[in-house]
N, C-alpha and C positions, 0 to 999 in steps of 0.2 A: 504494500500500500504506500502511497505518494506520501512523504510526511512534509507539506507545505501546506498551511493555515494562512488564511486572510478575512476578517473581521468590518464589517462596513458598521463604523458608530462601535468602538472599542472601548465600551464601559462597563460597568461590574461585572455582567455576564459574560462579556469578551475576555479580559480582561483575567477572570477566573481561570477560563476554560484555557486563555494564551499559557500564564503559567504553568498547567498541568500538561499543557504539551511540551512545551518546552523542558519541563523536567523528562519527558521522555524522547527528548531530541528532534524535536520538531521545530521546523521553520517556522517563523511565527511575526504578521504582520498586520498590522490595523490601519485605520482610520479616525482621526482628533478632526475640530472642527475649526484651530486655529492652531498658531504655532506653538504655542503654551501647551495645547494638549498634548501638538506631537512629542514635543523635549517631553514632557512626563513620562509618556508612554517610552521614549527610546531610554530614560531612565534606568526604565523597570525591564527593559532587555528584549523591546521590541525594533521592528521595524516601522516607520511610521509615515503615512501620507496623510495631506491636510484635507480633507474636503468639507465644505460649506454645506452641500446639500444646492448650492445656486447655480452651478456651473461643475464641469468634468474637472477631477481631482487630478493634478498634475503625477503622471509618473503612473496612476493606477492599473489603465488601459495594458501598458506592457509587461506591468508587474504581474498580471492576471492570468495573461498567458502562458505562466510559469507556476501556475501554483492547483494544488487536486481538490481545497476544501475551502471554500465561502462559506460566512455566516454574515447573514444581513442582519441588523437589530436599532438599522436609522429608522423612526417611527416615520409614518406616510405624514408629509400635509394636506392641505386641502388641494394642490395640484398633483398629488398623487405622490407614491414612493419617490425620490428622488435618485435611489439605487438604481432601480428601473429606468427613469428619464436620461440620467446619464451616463449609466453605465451597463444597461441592460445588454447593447449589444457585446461591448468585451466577455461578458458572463458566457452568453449564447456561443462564442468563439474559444473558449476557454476548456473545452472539452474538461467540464470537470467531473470530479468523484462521486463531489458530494456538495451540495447547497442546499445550506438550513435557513427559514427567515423565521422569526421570532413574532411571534401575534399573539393576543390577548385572551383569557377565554368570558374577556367582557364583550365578545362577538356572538356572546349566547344568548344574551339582554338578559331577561327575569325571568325568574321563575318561580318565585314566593317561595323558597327556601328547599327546591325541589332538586332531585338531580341532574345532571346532564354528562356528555359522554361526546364523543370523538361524534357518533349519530346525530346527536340532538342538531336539527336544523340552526343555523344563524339566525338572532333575530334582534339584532345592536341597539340600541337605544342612544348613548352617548355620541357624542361626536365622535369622538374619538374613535371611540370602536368600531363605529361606523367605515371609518378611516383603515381601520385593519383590516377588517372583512373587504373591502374594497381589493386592498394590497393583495391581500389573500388571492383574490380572485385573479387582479391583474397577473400575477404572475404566474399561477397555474395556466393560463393565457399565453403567457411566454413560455413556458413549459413544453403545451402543445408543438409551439415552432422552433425551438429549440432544441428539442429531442432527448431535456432532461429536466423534468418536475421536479420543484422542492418539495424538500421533507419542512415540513410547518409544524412549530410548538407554540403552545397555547399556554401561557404564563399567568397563574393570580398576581398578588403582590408580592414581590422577592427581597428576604432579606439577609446578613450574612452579617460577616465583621465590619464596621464601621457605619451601620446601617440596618437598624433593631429597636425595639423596641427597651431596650436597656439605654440607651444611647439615647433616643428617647425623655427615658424618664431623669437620668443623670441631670440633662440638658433642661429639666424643666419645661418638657412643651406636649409629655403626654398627660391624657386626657383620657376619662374613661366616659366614655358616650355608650350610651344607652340605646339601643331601640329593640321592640320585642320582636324575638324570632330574629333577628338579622345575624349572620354568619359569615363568614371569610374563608377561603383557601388560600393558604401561603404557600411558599417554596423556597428554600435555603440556595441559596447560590451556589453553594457545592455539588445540589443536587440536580441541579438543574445543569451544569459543568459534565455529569457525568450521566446525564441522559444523550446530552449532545454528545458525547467524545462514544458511548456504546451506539449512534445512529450511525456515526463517522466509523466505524467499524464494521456496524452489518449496514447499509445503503439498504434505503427500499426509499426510493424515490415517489414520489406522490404522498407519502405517508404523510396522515395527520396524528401527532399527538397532544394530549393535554400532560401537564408538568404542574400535579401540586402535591401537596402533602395529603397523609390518611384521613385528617381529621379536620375539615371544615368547625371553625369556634367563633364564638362572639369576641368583639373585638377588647371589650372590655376585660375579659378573662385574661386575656395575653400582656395587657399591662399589670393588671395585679398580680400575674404570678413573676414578671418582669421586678415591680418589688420587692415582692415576696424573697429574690434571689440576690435584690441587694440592701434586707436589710430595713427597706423605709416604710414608711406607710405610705401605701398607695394612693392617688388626688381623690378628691370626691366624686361620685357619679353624678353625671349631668343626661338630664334628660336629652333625647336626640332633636324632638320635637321645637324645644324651645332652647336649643343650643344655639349660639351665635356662630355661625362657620359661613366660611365662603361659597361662595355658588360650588367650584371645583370639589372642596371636602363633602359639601352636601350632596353631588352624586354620585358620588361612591356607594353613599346608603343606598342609593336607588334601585339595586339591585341585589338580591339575596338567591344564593343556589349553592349547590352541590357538588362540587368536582370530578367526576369521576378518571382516578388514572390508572385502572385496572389494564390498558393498554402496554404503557412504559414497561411493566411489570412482567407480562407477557411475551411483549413480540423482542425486546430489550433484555431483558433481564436480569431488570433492577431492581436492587434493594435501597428504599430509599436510605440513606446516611441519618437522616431526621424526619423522623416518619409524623412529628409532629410538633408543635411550636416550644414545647415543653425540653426535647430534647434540644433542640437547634437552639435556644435561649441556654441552658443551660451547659452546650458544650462553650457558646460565646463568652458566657461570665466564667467558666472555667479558665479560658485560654488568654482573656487578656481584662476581665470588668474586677477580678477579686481587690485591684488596687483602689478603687472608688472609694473612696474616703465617704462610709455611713453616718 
């Protein structure tokens, strides 16, 4: 197998998944969206090209036709993926192995606390996800003419080292909001690292998966036991109703469901690392929160 990695939007996820290959000797090269990103990224022992998302990223086009695995994870705007607009044909020329794009499974819309699954029809609500499912679409499109479909993963909300709900409460900005029945699926970064690296292994091109954890939970629960792990008493509960949040934080609640990733598990065969927020929180305050001065 080709071990050359390229990452379009090379952030937590990239970023994760760049390091784990490169401990295993792989080429490993992204995209930052100004120069500051790039120097970061060449820091941390990558390669690095600049793209906007406004115009073709200098250098990318021929770096591309040198390399077996794309991960796309620039989210769409309203003019569409910008992966696609300006760099879809290098992709299509690229004879590659393996190309993953990264999508939401807020392309499910609602479901009043119900499950859904790799089956469940789209049915987006947000703009945003709207946005994905579009993406989704467009490039299975390109796929068609290209003669190699992505494999697509379906992300809840992802968290990991530097970015948790410990981190969070430390910082003073969690919150424990209330509303009934409403639930989350997460996803640890590691795990979602080594969902992608066992696709980049077996290829099944066109494949859709979902990427969260076993246990959908109220969001409040994950702050209090975020506490509970360092020690403090967790904020008060505030009604969701009559919470003051921005438009943005208020549609998040708009939608409650059930994740199903009995897929990953399956045709991959993964064991997740953190099969639930409990463990993923508490290997974090393990490895680097015990110093939080309580």
């Amino acid at each position: 197998m080709d071990k050359s990695f390229f990452c379009f939007g090379m952030g937590f996820v990239g970023k994760t998944l760049g390091h784990l290959l490169r401990a295993e000797g792989w080429r490993v090269a992204g995209t930052a969206r100004d120069e500051r990103g790039c120097k970061a990224l060449v820091e941390q022992g990558f390669e690095a090209f600049c793209f906007t998302g406004e115009e073709p990223g200098e250098g990318i086009g021929e770096f591309l036709a040198n390399v077996g695995h794309v991960l796309n994870s620039v989210p769409p705007g309203e003019a569409g993926d910008p992966v696609l607009v300006y760099h879809g044909g290098d992709l299509a020329r690229a004879g590659l192995q393996w190309f993953g794009l990264l999508s939401t499974v807020g392309v499910y819309g609602e479901h009043h606390g119900g499950r859904v699954d790799e089956d469940t029809p789209p049915a987006p609500l947000a703009a945003r996800s709207k946005r994905r499912w579009q993406a989704e679409q467009d490039w299975q499109r390109w796929g068609q003419q290209a003669g190699t479909s992505p494999h697509i993963f379906r992300l809840p909300g992802i968290y990991g080292p530097g970015r948790n709900q410990l981190e969070a409460v430390k910082r003073g900005r969690a919150r424990r909001l209330v509303k009934k029945g409403q639930v989350f699926n997460r996803a640890h970064v590691e795990d979602i690292a080594q969902v992608l690296l066992a696709s980049m292994q077996k290829p099944q091109a066109g494949y859709l998966f979902n990427i969260a954890d076993d246990e959908p939970a109220p969001p409040q629960d994950v702050v209090t036991f975020a506490c509970e792990l360092l020690g403090i008493k967790p904020p008060p509960e505030t009604d969701f109703e009559t919470a003051d949040l921005s438009p943005m934080a208020r549609s998040f609640y708009g939608e409650c469901k059930r994740v199903g990733n009995e897929r990953i598990k399956q045709q991959l065969g993964i064991k997740l690392k953190y099969p639930t927020y409990r463990e993923g929180l508490k290997a974090l305050y393990d490895s680097s929160d015990r110093a939080f001065e309580k």
